[in-house]
N, CA, C and O atoms as a Tinker XYZ file with bonds, in Angstrom:
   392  protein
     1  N     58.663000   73.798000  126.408000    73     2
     2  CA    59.780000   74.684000  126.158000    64     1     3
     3  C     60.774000   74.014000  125.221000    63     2     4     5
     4  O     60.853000   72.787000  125.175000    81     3
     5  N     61.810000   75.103000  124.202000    73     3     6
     6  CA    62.577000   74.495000  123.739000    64     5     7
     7  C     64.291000   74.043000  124.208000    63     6     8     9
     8  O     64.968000   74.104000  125.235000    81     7
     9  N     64.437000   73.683000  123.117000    73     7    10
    10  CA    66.026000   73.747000  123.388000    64     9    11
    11  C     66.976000   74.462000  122.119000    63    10    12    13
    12  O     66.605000   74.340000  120.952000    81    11
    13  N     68.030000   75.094000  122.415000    73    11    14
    14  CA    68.576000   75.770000  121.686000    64    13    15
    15  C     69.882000   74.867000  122.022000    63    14    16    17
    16  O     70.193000   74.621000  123.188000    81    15
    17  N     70.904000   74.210000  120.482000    73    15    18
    18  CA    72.011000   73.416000  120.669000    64    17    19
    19  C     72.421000   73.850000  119.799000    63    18    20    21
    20  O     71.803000   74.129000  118.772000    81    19
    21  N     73.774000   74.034000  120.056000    73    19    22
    22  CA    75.013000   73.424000  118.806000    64    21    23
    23  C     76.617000   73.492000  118.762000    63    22    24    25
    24  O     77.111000   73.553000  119.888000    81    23
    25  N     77.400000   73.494000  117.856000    73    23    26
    26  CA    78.403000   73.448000  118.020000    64    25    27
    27  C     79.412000   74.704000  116.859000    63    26    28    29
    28  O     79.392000   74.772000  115.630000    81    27
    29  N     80.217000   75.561000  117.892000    73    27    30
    30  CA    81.101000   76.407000  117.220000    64    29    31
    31  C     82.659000   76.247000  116.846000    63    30    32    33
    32  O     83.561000   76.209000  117.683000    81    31
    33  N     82.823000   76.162000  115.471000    73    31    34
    34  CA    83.768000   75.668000  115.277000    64    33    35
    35  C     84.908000   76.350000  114.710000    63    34    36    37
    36  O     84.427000   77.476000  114.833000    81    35
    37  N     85.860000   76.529000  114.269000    73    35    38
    38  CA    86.595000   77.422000  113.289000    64    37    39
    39  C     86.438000   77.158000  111.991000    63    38    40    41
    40  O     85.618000   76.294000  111.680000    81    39
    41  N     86.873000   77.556000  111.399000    73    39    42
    42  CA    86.378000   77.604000  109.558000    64    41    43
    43  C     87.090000   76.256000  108.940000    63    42    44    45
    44  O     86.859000   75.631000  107.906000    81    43
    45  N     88.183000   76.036000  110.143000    73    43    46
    46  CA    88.780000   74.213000  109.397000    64    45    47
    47  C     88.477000   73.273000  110.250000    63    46    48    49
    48  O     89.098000   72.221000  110.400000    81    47
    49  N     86.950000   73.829000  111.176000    73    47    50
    50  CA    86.292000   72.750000  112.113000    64    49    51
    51  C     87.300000   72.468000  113.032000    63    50    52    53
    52  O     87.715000   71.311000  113.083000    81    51
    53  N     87.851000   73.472000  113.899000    73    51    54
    54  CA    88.294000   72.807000  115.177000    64    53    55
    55  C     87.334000   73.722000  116.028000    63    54    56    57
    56  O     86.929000   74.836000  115.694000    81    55
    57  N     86.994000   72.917000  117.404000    73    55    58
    58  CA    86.022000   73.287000  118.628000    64    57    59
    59  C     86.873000   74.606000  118.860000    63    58    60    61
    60  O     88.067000   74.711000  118.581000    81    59
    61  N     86.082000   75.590000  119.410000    73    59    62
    62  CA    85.995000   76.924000  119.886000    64    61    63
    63  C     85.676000   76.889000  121.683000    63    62    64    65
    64  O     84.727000   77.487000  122.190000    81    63
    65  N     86.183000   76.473000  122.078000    73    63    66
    66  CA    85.768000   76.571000  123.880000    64    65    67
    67  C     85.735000   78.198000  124.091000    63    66    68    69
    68  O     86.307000   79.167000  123.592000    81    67
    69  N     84.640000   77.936000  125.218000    73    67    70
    70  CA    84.681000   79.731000  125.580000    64    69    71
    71  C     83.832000   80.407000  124.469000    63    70    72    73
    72  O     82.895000   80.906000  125.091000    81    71
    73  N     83.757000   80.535000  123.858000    73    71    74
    74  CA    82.362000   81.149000  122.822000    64    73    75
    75  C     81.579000   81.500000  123.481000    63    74    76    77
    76  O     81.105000   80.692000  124.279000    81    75
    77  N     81.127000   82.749000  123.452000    73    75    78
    78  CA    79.837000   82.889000  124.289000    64    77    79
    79  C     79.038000   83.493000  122.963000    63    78    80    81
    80  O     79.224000   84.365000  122.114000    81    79
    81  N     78.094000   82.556000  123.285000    73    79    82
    82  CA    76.054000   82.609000  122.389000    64    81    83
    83  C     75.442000   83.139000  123.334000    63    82    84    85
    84  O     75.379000   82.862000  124.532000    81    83
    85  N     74.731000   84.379000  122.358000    73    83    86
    86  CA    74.248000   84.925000  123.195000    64    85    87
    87  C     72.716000   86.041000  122.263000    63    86    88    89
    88  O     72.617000   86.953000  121.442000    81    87
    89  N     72.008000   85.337000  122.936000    73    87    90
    90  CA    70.385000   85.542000  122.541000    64    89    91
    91  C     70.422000   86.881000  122.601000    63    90    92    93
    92  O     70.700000   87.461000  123.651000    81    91
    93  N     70.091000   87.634000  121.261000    73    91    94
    94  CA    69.635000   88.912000  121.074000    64    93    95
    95  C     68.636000   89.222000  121.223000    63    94    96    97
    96  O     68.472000   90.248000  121.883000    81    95
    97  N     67.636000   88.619000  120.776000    73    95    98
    98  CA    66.064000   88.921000  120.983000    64    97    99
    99  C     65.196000   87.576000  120.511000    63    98   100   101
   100  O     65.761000   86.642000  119.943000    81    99
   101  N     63.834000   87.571000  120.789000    73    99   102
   102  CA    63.126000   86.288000  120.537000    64   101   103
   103  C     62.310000   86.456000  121.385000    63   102   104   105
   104  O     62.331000   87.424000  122.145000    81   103
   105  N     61.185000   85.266000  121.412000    73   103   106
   106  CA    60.050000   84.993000  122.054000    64   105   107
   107  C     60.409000   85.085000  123.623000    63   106   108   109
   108  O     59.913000   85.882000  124.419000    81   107
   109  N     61.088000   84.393000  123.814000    73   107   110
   110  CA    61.596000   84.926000  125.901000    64   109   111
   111  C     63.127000   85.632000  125.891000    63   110   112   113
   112  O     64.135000   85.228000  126.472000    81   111
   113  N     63.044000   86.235000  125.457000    73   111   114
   114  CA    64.204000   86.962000  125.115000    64   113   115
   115  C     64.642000   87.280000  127.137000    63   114   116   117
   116  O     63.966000   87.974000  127.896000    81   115
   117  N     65.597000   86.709000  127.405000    73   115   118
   118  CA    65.708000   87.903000  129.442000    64   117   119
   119  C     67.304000   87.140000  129.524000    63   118   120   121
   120  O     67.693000   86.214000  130.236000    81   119
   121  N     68.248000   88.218000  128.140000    73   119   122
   122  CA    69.707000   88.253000  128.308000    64   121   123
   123  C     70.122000   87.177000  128.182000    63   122   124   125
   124  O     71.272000   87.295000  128.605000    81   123
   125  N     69.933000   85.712000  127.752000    73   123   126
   126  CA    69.782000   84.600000  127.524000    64   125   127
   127  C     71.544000   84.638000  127.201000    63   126   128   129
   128  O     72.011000   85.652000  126.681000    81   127
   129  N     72.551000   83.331000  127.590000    73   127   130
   130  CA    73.794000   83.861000  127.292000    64   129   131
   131  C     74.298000   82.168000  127.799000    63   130   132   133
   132  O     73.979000   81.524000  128.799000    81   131
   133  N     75.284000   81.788000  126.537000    73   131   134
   134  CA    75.735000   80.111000  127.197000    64   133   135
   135  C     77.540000   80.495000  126.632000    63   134   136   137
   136  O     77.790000   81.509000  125.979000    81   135
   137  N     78.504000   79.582000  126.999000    73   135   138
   138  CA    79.585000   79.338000  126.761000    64   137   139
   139  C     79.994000   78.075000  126.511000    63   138   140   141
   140  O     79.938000   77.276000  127.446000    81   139
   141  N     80.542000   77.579000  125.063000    73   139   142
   142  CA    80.887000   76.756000  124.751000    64   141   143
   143  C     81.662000   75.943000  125.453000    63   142   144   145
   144  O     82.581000   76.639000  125.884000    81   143
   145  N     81.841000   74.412000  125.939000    73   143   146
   146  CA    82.612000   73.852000  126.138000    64   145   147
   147  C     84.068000   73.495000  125.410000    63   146   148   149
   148  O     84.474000   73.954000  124.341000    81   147
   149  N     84.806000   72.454000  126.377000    73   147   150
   150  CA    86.530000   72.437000  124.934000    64   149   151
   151  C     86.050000   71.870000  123.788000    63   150   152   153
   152  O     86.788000   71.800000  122.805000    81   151
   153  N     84.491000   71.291000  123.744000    73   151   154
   154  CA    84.952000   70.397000  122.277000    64   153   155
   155  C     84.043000   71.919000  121.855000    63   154   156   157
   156  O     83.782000   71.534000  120.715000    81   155
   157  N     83.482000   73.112000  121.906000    73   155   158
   158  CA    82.857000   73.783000  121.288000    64   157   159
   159  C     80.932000   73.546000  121.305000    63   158   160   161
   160  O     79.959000   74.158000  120.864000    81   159
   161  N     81.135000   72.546000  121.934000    73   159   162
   162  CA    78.938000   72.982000  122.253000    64   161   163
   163  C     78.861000   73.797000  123.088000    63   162   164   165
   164  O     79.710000   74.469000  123.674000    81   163
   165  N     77.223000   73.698000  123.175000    73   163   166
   166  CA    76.611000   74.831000  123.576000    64   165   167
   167  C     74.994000   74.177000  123.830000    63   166   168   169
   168  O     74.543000   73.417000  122.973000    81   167
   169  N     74.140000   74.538000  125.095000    73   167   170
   170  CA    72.718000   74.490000  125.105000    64   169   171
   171  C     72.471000   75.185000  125.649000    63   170   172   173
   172  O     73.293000   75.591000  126.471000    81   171
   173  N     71.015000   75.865000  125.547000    73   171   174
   174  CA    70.088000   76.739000  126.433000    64   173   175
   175  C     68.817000   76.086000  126.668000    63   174   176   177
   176  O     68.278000   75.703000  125.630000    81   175
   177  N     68.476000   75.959000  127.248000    73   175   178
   178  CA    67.236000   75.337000  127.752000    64   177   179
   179  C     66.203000   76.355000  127.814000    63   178   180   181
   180  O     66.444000   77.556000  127.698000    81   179
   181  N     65.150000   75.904000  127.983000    73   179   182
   182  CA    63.815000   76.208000  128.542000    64   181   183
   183  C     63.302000   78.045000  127.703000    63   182   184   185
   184  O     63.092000   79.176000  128.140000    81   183
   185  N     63.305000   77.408000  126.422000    73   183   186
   186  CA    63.178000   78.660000  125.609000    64   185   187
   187  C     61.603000   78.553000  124.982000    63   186   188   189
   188  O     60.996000   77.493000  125.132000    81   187
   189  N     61.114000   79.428000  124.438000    73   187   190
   190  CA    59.776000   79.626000  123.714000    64   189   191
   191  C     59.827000   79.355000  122.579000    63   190   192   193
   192  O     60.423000   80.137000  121.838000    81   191
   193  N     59.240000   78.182000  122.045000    73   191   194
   194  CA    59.798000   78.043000  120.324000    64   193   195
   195  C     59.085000   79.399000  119.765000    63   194   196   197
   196  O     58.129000   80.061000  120.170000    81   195
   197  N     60.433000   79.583000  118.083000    73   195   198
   198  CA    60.072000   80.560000  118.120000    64   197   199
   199  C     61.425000   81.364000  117.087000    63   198   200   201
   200  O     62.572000   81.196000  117.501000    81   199
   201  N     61.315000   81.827000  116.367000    73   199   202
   202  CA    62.799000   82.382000  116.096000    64   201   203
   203  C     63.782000   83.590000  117.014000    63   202   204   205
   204  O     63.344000   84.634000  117.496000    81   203
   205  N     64.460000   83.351000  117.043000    73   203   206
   206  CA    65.561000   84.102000  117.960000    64   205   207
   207  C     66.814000   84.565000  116.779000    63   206   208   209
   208  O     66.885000   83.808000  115.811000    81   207
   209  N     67.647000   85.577000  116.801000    73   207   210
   210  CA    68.657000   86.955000  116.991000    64   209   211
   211  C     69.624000   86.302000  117.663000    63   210   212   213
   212  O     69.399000   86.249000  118.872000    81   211
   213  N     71.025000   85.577000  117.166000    73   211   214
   214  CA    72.205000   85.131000  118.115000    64   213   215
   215  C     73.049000   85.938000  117.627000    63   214   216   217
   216  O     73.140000   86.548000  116.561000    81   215
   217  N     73.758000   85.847000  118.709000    73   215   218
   218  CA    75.318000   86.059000  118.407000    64   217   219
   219  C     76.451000   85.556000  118.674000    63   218   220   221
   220  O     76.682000   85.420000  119.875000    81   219
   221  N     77.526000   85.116000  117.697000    73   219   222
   222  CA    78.533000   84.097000  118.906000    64   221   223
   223  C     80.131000   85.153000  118.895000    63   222   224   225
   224  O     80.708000   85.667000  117.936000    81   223
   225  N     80.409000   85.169000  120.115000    73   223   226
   226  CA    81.570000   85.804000  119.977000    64   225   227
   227  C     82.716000   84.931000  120.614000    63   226   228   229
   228  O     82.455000   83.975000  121.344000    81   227
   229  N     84.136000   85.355000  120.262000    73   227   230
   230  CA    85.470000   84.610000  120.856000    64   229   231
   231  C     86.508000   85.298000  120.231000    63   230   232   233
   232  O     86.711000   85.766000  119.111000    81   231
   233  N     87.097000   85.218000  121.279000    73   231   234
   234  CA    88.567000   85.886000  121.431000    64   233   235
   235  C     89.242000   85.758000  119.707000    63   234   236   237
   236  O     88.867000   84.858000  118.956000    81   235
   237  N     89.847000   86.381000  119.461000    73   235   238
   238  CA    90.782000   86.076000  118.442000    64   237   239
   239  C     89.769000   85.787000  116.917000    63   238   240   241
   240  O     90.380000   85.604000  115.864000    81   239
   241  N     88.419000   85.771000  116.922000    73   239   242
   242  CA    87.795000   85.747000  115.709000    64   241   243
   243  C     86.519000   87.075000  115.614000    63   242   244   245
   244  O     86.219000   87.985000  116.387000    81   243
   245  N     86.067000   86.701000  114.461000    73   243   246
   246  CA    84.961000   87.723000  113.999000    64   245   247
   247  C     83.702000   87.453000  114.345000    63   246   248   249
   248  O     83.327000   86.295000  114.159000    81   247
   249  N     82.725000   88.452000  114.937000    73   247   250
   250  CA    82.020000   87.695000  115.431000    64   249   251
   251  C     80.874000   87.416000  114.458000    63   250   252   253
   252  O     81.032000   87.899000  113.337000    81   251
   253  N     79.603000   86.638000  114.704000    73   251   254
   254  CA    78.779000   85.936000  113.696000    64   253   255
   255  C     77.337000   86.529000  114.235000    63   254   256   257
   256  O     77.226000   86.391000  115.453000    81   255
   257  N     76.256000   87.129000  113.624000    73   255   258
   258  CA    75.442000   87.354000  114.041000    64   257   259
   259  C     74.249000   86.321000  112.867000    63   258   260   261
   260  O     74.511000   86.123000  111.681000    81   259
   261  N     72.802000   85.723000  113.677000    73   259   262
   262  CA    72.166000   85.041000  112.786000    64   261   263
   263  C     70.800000   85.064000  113.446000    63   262   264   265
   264  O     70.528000   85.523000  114.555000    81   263
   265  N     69.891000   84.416000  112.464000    73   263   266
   266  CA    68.684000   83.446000  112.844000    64   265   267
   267  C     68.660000   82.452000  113.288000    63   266   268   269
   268  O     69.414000   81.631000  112.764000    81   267
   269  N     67.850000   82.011000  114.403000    73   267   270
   270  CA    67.651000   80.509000  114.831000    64   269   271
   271  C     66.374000   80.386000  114.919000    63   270   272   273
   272  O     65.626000   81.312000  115.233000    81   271
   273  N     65.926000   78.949000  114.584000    73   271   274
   274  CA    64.766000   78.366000  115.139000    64   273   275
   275  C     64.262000   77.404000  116.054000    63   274   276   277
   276  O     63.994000   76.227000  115.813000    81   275
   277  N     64.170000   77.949000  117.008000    73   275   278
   278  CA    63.672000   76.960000  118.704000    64   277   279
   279  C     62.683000   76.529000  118.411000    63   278   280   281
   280  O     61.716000   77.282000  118.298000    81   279
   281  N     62.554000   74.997000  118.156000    73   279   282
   282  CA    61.286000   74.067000  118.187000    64   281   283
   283  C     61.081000   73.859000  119.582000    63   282   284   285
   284  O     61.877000   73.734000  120.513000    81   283
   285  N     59.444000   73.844000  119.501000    73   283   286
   286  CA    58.592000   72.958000  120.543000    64   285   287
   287  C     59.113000   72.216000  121.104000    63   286   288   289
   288  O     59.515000   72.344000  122.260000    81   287
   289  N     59.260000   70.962000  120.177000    73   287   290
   290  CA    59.559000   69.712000  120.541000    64   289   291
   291  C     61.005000   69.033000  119.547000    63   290   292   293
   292  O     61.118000   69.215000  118.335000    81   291
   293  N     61.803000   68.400000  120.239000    73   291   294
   294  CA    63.123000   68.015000  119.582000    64   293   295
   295  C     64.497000   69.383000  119.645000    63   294   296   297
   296  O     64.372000   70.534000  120.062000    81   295
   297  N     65.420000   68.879000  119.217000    73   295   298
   298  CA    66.427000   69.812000  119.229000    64   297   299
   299  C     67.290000   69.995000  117.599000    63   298   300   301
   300  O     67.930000   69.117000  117.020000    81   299
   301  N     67.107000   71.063000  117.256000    73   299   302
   302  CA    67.784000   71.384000  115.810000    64   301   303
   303  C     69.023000   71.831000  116.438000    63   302   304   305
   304  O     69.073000   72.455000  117.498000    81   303
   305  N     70.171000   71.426000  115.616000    73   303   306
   306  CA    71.742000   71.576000  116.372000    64   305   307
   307  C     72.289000   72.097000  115.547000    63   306   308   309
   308  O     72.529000   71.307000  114.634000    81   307
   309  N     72.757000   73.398000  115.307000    73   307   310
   310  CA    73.354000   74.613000  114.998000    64   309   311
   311  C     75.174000   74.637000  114.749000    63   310   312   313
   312  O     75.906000   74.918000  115.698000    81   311
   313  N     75.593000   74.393000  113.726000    73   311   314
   314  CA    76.708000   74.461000  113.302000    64   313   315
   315  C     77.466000   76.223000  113.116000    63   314   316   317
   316  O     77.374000   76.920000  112.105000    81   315
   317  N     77.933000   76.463000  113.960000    73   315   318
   318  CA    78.559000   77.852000  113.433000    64   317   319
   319  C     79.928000   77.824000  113.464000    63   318   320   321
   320  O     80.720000   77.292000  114.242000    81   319
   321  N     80.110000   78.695000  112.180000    73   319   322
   322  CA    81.422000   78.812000  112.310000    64   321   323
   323  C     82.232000   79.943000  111.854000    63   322   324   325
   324  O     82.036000   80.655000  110.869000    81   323
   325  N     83.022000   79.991000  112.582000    73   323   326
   326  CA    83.720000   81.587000  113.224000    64   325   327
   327  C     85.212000   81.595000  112.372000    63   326   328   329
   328  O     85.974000   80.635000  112.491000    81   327
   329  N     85.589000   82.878000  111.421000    73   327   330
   330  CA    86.671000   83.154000  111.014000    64   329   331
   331  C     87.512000   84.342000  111.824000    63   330   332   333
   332  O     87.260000   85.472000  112.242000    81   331
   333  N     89.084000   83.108000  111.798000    73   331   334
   334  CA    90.153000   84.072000  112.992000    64   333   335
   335  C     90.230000   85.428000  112.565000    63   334   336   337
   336  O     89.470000   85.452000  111.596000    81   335
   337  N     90.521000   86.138000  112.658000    73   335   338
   338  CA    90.498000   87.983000  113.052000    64   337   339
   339  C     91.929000   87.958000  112.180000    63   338   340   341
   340  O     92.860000   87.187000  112.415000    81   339
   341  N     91.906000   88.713000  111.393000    73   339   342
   342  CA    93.210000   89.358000  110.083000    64   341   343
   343  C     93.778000   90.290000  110.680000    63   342   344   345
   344  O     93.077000   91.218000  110.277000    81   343
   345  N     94.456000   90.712000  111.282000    73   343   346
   346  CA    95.092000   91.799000  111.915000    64   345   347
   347  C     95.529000   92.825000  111.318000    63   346   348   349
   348  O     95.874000   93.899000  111.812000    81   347
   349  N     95.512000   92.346000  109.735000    73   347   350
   350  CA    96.334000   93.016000  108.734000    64   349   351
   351  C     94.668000   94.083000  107.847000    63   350   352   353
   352  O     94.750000   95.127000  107.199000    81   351
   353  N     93.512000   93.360000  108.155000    73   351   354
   354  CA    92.571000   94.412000  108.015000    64   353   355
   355  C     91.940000   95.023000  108.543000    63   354   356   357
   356  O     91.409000   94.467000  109.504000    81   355
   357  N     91.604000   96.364000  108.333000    73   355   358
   358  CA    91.086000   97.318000  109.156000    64   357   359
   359  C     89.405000   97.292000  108.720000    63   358   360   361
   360  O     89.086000   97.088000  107.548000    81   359
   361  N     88.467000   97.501000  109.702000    73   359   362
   362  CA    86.785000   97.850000  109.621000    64   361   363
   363  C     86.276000   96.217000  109.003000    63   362   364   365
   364  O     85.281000   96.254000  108.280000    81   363
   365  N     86.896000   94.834000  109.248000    73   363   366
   366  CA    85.730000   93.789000  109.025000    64   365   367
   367  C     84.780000   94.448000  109.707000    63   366   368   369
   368  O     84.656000   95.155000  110.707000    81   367
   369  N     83.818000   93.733000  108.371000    73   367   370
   370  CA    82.109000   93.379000  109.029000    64   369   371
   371  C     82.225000   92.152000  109.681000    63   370   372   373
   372  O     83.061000   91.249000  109.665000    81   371
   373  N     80.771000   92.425000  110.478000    73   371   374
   374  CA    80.457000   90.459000  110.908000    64   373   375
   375  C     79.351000   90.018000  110.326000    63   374   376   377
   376  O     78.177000   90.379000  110.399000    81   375
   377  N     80.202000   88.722000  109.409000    73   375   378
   378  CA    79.284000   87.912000  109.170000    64   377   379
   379  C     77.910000   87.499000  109.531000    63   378   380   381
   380  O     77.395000   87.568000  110.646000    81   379
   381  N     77.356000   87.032000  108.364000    73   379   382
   382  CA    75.728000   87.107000  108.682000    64   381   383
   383  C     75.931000   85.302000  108.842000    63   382   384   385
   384  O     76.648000   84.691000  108.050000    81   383
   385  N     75.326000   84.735000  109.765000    73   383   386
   386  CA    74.734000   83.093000  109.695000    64   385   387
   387  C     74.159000   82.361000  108.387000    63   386   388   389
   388  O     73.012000   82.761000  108.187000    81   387
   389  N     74.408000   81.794000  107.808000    73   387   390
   390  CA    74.044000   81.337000  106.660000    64   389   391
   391  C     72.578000   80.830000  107.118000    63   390   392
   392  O     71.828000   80.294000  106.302000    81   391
């Protein structure tokens, strides 16, 4: 099984606590869902390598929807990062994961 890691940050790299990642679809796809710690990580364990459908959401920003890839073996560690919410615009999109 794999592991799914990484860390969510704001756009001038400060940790995001509370973030919730949360597996859209993939090889064991069953509602799969983690919350960042204060410095902003994140793991899921015991996944099907395989590409997976995330999403990260948090209070006060936009949320990020992307691709991931769950290896077999080892852990690829996932940098995302989340821009604060403009209050002053109406209908943002959400960002795609680079």
């Amino acid at each position: 099984m794999g592991l799914l890691a990484g860390v969510v940050r704001t756009t001038d790299r400060q940790p995001i606590p509370d973030a919730r990642v949360l597996v859209v679809s993939g090889p064991s796809h069953h509602d799969i869902a983690a919350l960042t710690n204060a410095k902003g990580r994140f793991r899921m364990g015991g996944l099907e390598p395989g590409k997976y459908r995330i999403e990260v959401i948090a209070d006060g920003y936009l949320p990020v929807r992307g691709s991931v890839r769950v290896l077999a073996e080892g852990t690829r560690l996932y940098r995302i990062a989340l821009e604060a919410i403009d209050l002053d615009v109406d209908g943002a999109s959400v960002p795609e994961l680079d």
